[in-house]
C-alpha positions, 0 to 999 in steps of 0.5 A, a space after each residue: 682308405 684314403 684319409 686327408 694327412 692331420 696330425 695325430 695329436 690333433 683335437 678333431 684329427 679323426 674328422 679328416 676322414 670323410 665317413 667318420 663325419 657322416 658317422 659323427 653327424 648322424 650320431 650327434 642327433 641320434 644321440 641327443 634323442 637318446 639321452 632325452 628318452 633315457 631321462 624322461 623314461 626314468 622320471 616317468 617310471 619314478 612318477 608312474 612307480 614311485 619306488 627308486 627299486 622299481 626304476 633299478 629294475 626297469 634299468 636292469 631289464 634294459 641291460 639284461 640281454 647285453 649281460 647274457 648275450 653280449 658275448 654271442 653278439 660279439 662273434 656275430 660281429 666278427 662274422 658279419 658286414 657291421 655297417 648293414 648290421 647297424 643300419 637294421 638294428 638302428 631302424 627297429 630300436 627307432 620304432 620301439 622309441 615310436 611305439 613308447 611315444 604312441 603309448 605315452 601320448 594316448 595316455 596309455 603308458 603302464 610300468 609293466 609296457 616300459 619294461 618290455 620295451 625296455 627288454 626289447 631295446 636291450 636287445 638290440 643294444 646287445 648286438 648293435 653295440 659290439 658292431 658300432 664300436 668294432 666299425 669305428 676302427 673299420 672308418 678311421 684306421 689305427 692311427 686315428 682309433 684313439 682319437 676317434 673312440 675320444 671323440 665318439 665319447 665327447 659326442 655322448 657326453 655332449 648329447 648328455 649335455 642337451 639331451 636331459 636339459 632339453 627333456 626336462 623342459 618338455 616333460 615339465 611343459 607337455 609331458 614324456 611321449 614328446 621326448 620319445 617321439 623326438 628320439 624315434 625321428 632322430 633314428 633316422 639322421 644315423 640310418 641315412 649317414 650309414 647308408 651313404 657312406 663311400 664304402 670304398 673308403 671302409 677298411 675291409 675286415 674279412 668276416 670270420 667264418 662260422 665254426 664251432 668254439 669261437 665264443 670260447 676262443 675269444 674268451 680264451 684271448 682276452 683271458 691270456 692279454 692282461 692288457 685286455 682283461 684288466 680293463 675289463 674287469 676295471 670296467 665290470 666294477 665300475 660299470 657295476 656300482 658307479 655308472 648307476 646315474 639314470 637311478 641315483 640321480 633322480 632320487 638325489 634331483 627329487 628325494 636329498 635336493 628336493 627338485 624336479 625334472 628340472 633338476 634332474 635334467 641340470 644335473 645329469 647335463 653337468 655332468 654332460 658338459 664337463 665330459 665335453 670339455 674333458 673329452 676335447 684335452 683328452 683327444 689331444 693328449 690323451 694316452 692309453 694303458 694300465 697306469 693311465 687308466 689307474 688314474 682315471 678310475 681313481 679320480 673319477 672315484 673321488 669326484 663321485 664322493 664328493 657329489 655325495 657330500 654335495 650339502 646343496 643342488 648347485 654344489 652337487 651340479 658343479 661336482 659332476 661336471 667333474 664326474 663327467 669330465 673323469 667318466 669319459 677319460 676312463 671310458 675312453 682310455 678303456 675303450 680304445 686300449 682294448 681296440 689298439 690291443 686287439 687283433 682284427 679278427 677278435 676286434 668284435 669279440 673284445 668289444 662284446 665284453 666291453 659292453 657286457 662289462 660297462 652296460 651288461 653288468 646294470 642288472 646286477 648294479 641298477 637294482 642294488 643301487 635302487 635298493 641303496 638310494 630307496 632305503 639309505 639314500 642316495 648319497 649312500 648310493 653314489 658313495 657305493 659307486 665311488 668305493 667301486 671305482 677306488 676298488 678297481 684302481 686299487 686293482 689295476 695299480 697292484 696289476 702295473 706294478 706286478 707286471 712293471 717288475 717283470 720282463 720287458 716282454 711282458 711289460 707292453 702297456 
C-alpha cells in the first residue's frame, strides 16, 4: 500500500491515503443519514408509545444481536474478505431504512413494526461493525491506525451534529418517514465508495481458515493482554449506563426541559459538535494506553454530571458539547488502543468485543435506563451513567498502578 508521506501527528494525516477518502466521503453522508433516522425513530416511538421504558426496549432490541452474536461475527471477520462483506451488509440495512420510510409515510407505522426492524438492523450491525472497524487498519496501516480511528470518531460525531438537528426540523415540518427515506438513499454514497476503491492499495490480511475453537481462542487472547481486556471491560460499564443518550435524552428534551424535537435535535447536536472539535485536538496529539484512558472516562463522568444538574435547556446543551468532546476521546483512545494492541489475525475478533462492550451491552443498559428516566427522572438516568464512568476509571486507575509497579516487561501500555 502506497501512501503520500504526512506527518503522523498530522490532524488529517490519514486522508494521505487515496481509499481512507473514499471511506471517509461515503461514510460522512451515510452517516448523517443515520443519526437522522436514530432520532426520529426515538421521537417517534416516545410519540407513538409514550413510555421512556418502551423506548429502552425498542433500543435494547436493536442491540441485542451485537450482545449474542457479536463474539461469532468477529471470527467471521477474520475468515472473510471485510470489504465485500460490507458492501452486502450496508445494502440490506439501506432497504430496512426503506422499508421503515414506506411504513411511516403510508401512515402505517406501529411500535411493534419499529421493533422487528430494529432486530433486524441489529443484525447487520453484529456482523458489519467488527468488519468495518478491522478494515480501517486494512486501508491506512499501523502508523496512521490511531489517527484514522480519531478521525472516523470526528466524522460520527459530526454527523451527530446535523444529523438530530436536521431530523428535528423535518420531523417538526413533515414528519419521520422523511428522515428514513434520507437514511435509505444515503446507504448508497458508502456502497458506491466500497466498490471503487484501488484494491491494490488494500493491506492484505490472509483470512483465517475455518477450525474449530477459534471464538474460545480469541477470548482466551483477549483474557491474557491486560491492555486488551482492560479497555473492554472499561467500555462494558460504560456502554452499559453512560451511552444511554438515544433514552435520556428525549425524556430530558420533553419531560425535565419541556421541549420538543427541536430540543431534543439541539441537544443531541451539542453534544455533535463538541466531539468534533475534541476529536480534531484529539487526532493530532492524541496518545493511547490505560492512564490515557483513565482520564478520558473520568472527565467524561464529570461532564455527564453536570448535564444532570443542568437547572436550564441552554445550560444542559453547553454541558454536552462537553460530553461529547470526553465521549469521543475515550472511545477513540479505546478504540485504537485495542487496534495497536492486536494481532493481525485476531484483529476481527478483538474488535467483535468492542462492539459487544460499547453497542451490545444496550440491552441490559437501555431498558435500565428507560425504567430510570420514566420512574426517577431523567436527571437520575444521566446521574447513573456518570457514576458508571467514574466506577470504570476507579478500575483502570487501580489496574495502571498495579501493573506500574510490576516488571518492565509487564508494563507495555
Amino acid at each position: 500500500m502506497t501512501t503520500p508521506e504526512l506527518p503522523r501527528n498530522a490532524v488529517f494525516a490519514s486522508l494521505a491515503s487515496h481509499n481512507y477518502r473514499l471511506y471517509f466521503g461515503g461514510q460522512a453522508l451515510s452517516l448523517i443519514g443515520t443519526w437522522m433516522q436514530a432520532t426520529a425513530q426515538a421521537w417517534l416511538v416516545l410519540t407513538l408509545s409514550g413510555s421512556a421504558s418502551i423506548l429502552g426496549i425498542i433500543v435494547a432490541l436493536q442491540a441485542l444481536p451485537v450482545l449474542l452474536l457479536g463474539p461469532y461475527a468477529g471470527v467471521v471477520a477474520d475468515r472473510v474478505d471485510r470489504r465485500k462483506l460490507m458492501i452486502a451488509l450496508q445494502s440490506v440495512m439501506g432497504i430496512l431504512a426503506a422499508i421503515l420510510a414506506t411504513l411511516a409515510l403510508g401512515g402505517w407505522v406501529q411500535v411493534w413494526q419499529i421493533a422487528i426492524l430494529a432486530v433486524l438492523l441489529g443484525l447487520n450491525n453484529a456482523f458489519e461493525n467488527p468488519a468495518r472497524q478491522a478494515f480501517i487498519h486494512q486501508i491506512v496501516g499501523h502508523d496512521l491506525i490511531r489517527n484514522a480511528v480519531t478521525l472516523n470518531s470526528v466524522l460520527v460525531n459530526a454527523a451527530r451534529a446535523v444529523g438530530p438537528a436536521t431530523a428535528g426540523v423535518i420531523l417538526a415540518a413533515v414528519g419521520a418517514g422523511w428522515c428514513f427515506a434520507i437514511n435509505a438513499a444515503s446507504f448508497v454514497a458508502v456502497v458506491v465508495s466500497l466498490l471503487v476503491m484501488r484494491t491494490s492499495e488494500i493491506t492484505y490480511e490472509q483470512p483465517v481458515a475455518r477450525a474449530k475453537g477459534q471464538l474460545r481462542e480469541g477470548l482466551r487472547y483477549v483474557g491474557g493482554r491486560p491492555t486488551l481486556w482492560v479497555p473492554l471491560v472499561m467500555m462494558a460499564i460504560v456502554g452499559t449506563l453512560a451511552y444511554e443518550f438515544p433514552v435520556s435524552l428525549p425524556v430530558a428534551a420533553s419531560e425535565v426541559f419541556d421541549g420538543g424535537p427541536q430540543a431534543f435535535g439541539f441537544m443531541t447536536s451539542s453534544m455533535g459538535i463538541g466531539a468534533v472539535i475534541g476529536g480534531l485536538v484529539v487526532a493530532a496529539r492524541g496518545t493511547t494506553g490505560l492512564r490515557t484512558l483513565t482520564f478520558a472516562a473520568f472527565g467524561f463522568g464529570v461532564t455527564i454530571a453536570l448535564t444532570a444538574l443542568a437547572p436550564t435547556l441552554w445550560l444542559a446543551i453547553i454541558a454536552l458539547f462537553f460530553v461529547g468532546w470526553l465521549s469521543v476521546s475515550f472511545m477513540s483512545t479505546g478504540n485504537a488502543t485495542l487496534q495497536l494492541e492486536s494481532e493481525p489475525q485476531m484483529r476481527g475478533r478483538v474488535m467483535a468485543l468492542w462492539s459487544v462492550a460499547f453497542m451490545g451491552s444496550t440491552p441490559i443498559g437501555g431498558p435500565i435506563i428507560g425504567a430510570v428516566s420514566e420512574y426517577a427522572g431523567a436527571r437520575v438516568a444521566l446521574g447513573v451513567g456518570a457514576a458508571a464512568c467514574f466506577a470504570a476509571a476507579a478500575m483502570a486507575l487501580l489496574m495502571y498502578r498495579t501493573r506500574t509497579r510490576k516488571p518492565a516487561r509487564l508494563q507495555h501500555m
